[in-house]
N, C-alpha and C positions, 0 to 999 in steps of 0.2 A: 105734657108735650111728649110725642112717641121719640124714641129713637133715630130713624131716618128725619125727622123733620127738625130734632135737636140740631142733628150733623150739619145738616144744610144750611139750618140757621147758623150755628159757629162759622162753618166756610166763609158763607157771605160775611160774617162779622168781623174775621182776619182780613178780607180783600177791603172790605170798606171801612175799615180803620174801627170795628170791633161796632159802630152804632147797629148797621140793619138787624144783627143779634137780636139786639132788645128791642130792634121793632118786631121779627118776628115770634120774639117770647111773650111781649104783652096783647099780640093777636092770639095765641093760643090761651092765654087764658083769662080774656073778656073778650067782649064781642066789639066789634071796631066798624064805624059808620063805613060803607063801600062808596064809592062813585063807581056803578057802571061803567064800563067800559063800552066806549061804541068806537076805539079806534082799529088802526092796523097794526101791525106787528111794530110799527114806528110811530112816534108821533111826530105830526105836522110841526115842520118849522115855527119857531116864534115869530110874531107879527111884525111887520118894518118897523122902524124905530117912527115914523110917520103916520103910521097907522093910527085912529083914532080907537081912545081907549075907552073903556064902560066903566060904568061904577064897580065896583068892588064887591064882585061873588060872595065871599065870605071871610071873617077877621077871626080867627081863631082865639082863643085866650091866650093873653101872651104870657108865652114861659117864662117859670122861675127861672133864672139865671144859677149856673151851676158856680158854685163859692163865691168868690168875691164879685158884686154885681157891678162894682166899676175893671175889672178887669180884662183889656181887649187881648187882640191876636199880638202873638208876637214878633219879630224884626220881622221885616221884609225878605219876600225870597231874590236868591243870589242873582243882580241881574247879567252874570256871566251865563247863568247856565240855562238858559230859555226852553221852554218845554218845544216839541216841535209836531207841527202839524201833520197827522197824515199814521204817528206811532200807532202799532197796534201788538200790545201783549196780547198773549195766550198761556194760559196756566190749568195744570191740570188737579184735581183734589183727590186726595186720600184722608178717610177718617178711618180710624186706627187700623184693622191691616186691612182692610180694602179698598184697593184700588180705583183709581178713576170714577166714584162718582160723582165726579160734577166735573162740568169745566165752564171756565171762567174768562170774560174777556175784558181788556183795559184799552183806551183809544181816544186817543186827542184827535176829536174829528176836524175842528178846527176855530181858527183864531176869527171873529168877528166881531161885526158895532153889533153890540146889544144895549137894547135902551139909551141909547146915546153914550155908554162907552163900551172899550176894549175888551172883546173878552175872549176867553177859552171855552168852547164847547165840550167837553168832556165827558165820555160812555162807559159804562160797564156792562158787561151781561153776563148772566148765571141760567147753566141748565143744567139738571139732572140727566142722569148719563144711566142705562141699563146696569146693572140690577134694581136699580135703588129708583131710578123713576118708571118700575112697573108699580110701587108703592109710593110714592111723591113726585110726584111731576110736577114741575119749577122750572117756569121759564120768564127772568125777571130780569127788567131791563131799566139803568138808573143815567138820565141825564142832570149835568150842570153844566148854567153858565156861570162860571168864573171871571172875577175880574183881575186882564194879563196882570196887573202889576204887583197885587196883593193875595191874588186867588179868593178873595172873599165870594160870597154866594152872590150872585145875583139871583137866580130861580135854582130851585131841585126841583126834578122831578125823579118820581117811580113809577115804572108802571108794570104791574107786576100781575100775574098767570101761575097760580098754585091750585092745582087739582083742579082744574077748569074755573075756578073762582078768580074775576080778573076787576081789578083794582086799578083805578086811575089818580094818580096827586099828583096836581101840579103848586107850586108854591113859592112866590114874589116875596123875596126879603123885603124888610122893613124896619131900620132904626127908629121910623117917627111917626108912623102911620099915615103918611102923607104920601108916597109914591102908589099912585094906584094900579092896580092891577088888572091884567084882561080878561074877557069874561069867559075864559076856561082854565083862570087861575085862583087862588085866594093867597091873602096877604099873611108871612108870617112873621112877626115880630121877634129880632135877634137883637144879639150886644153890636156892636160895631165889630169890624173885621171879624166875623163869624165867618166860618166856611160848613159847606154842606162834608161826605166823606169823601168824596171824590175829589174835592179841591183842598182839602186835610192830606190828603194823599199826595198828590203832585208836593204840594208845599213842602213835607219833609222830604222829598225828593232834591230838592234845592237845599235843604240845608248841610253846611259843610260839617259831618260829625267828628271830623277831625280836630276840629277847633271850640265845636258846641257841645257841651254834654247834655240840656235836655231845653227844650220846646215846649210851651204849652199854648192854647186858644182855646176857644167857644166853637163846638159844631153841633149844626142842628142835624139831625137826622132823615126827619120829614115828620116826628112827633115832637120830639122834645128835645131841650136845649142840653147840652153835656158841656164839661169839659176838660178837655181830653189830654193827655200829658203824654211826650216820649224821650224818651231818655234814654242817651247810648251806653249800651250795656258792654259791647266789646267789640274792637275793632280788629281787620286782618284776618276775618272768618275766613276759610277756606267751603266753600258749600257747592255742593254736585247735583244740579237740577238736570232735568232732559235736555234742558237748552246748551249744558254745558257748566264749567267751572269756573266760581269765582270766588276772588278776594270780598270779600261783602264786611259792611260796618253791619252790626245788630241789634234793632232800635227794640225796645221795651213800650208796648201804646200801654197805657193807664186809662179807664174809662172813670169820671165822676160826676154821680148826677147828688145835684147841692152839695156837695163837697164831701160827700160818702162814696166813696171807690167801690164799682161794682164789680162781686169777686166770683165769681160764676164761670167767669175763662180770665185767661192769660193769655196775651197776646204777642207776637215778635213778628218784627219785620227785616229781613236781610235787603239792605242797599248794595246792589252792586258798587265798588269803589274807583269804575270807568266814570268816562266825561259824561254817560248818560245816569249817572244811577241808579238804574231799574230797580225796581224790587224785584230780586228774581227768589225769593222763599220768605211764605207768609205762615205762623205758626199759630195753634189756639191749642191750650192747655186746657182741657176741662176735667170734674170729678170721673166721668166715663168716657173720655178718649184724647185722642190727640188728633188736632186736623192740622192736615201738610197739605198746601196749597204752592207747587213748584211751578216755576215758569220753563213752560213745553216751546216757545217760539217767541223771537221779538223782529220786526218790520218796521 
C-alpha cells in the first residue's frame, strides 16, 4: 500500500473509530468484489417502513465474533445527553507535517422511524484535498441508521469513490437472520447491540469518562466484525484545534479482531469536556507517521 493511500486510510481510521483503516488495508492487498455504482453523489432515502420488502439480495457469511462470542454492547448511552439533529462537524487532517490533506465531515442528519423504530441518521464524509488528491482522489461517504436509544446499527452503508473506482454496500443488521432486507441491501449477521463506527462514535460521546474508565462492544465495519475497546487515558487535556480551545477527556480506541489487538496504528480520541462533547482532536500513531485530524468548525 503506497504512502498517500496509507495516510488516508489511517485519517479515515481515527474519524471512524480506527475500522475503515482495515477495510481500506485489506482492499489494497486482495481484490474485493465491487457493486457498481449507478447512484448520485447521495443515496436515495430508505424505503417507508410500509413499503413492501423483497427477498434477501444476499447473506454474507456470518462473522467470527471478535473474543467472547456471548459478549454484547456495553451500558446504555447517557439519556441526559441526546445527540441533536441538524450537528454538523468539520475537521481538517494532517499526516505528519503536511498539512490539510483531507477534510472530513460528521453530521446527525436526523432522528427517524426506521423500520419500525427510532433512529439516528448519521453522516460522514472524507475528501482528499490538493496536493495529495492530484495522486489519490477520495471522495467517501458513510451512512448509519442507528438505533436512538442504544445506537446499535440498524443498516451501514459506504459508498465510497477512490481514483474514480466507486463502490456501493449497503447492509441490514441481523442477530437471527430473519429481518429481511430490501432489494439494494444484503443482510449482515452481528452480536446483539453491535454498532457500525459512526454509531461507536456518537456512543462514546455519551459516555461520562469522569466516572468511566473504559467501554468496550462489537462493531462491524462493513466487512467484518471487531471489537473495539476505549479507555480513558487522561482527563483535563488542554488541546488547541482551529475551532478553538478545550478542556478534552482523552479516550485510547483499541481495535481487536478474535481477540488479537490490531497494532499497525494507535488511536486517541479528545472529548470535548462541554455539555456537547464533541470530539474535537482524533490521533493515529503509525510506524511512518502521525495523523492529526482537528476540528476546523461545529454547527
Amino acid at each position: 500500500m503506497g504512502l498517500a493511500k496509507a495516510g488516508i486510510g489511517i485519517l479515515a481510521a481515527a474519524f471512524l473509530t480506527g475500522s475503515a483503516y482495515y477495510w481500506l488495508h485489506e482492499r489494497s492487498v486482495r481484490t474485493q468484489p465491487a457493486l457498481a455504482s449507478a447512484r448520485e453523489a447521495r443515496p436515495p432515502e430508505p424505503p417507508a417502513d410500509d413499503a413492501p420488502t423483497k427477498p434477501v439480495k444476499a447473506i454474507p457469511p456470518r462473522p467470527t465474533p471478535a473474543a467472547d462470542p456471548n459478549r454484547a454492547a456495553t451500558s446504555e448511552p447517557d439519556p441526559g445527553q441526546p445527540l441533536r439533529a441538524g450537528e454538523i462537524l468539520d475537521y481538517t487532517a494532517d499526516v505528519a507535517k503536511v498539512s490539510n490533506v483531507a477534510s472530513l465531515r460528521l453530521e446527525v442528519a436526523e432522528r427517524r422511524n426506521f423500520v419500525g423504530k427510532s433512529a439516528w441518521h448519521l453522516q460522514a464524509f472524507a475528501h482528499t484535498q490538493t496536493p495529495l488528491r492530484m495522486v489519490f482522489e477520495l471522495d467517501d461517504q458513510f451512512d448509519s441508521y442507528s438505533d436512538a436509544g442504544t445506537l446499535a446499527s440498524l443498516q451501514y452503508e459506504m459508498h465510497l469513490s477512490e481514483r474514480g473506482q466507486k463502490v456501493d454496500s449497503v447492509q441490514r443488521m441481523t442477530t437471527t437472520g430473519k429481518e429481511p432486507a430490501t432489494s439494494n441491501a444484503s443482510q449482515a449477521y452481528v452480536l446483539p447491540g453491535t454498532r457500525d463506527p459512526l454509531g461507536m462514535m456518537q456512543y462514546l460521546r455519551h459516555v461520562d469518562w469522569a466516572k468511566t474508565h473504559e467501554v468496550h462492544g462489537p462493531v462491524y465495519d462493513g466487512r467484518k466484525l471487531y471489537d473495539v475497546r476505549a479507555t480513558r487515558a487522561a482527563s483535563a487535556q488542554n488541546v488547541t484545534v482551529p475551532a478553538g480551545t478545550y478542556v478534552a477527556d482523552k479516550v485510547e480506541i483499541r481495535v481487536f479482531d478474535n481477540g488479537t489487538e490490531m497494532k499497525d496504528a494507535h488511536f486517541f480520541v479528545y472529548f470535548a469536556g462541554n455539555e456537547a462533547r464533541i470530539p474535537v482532536l482524533l490521533e493515529a500513531e503509525m510506524p511512518f507517521a502521525t495523523a492529526r485530524v482537528a476540528l476546523s468548525r461545529s454547527k
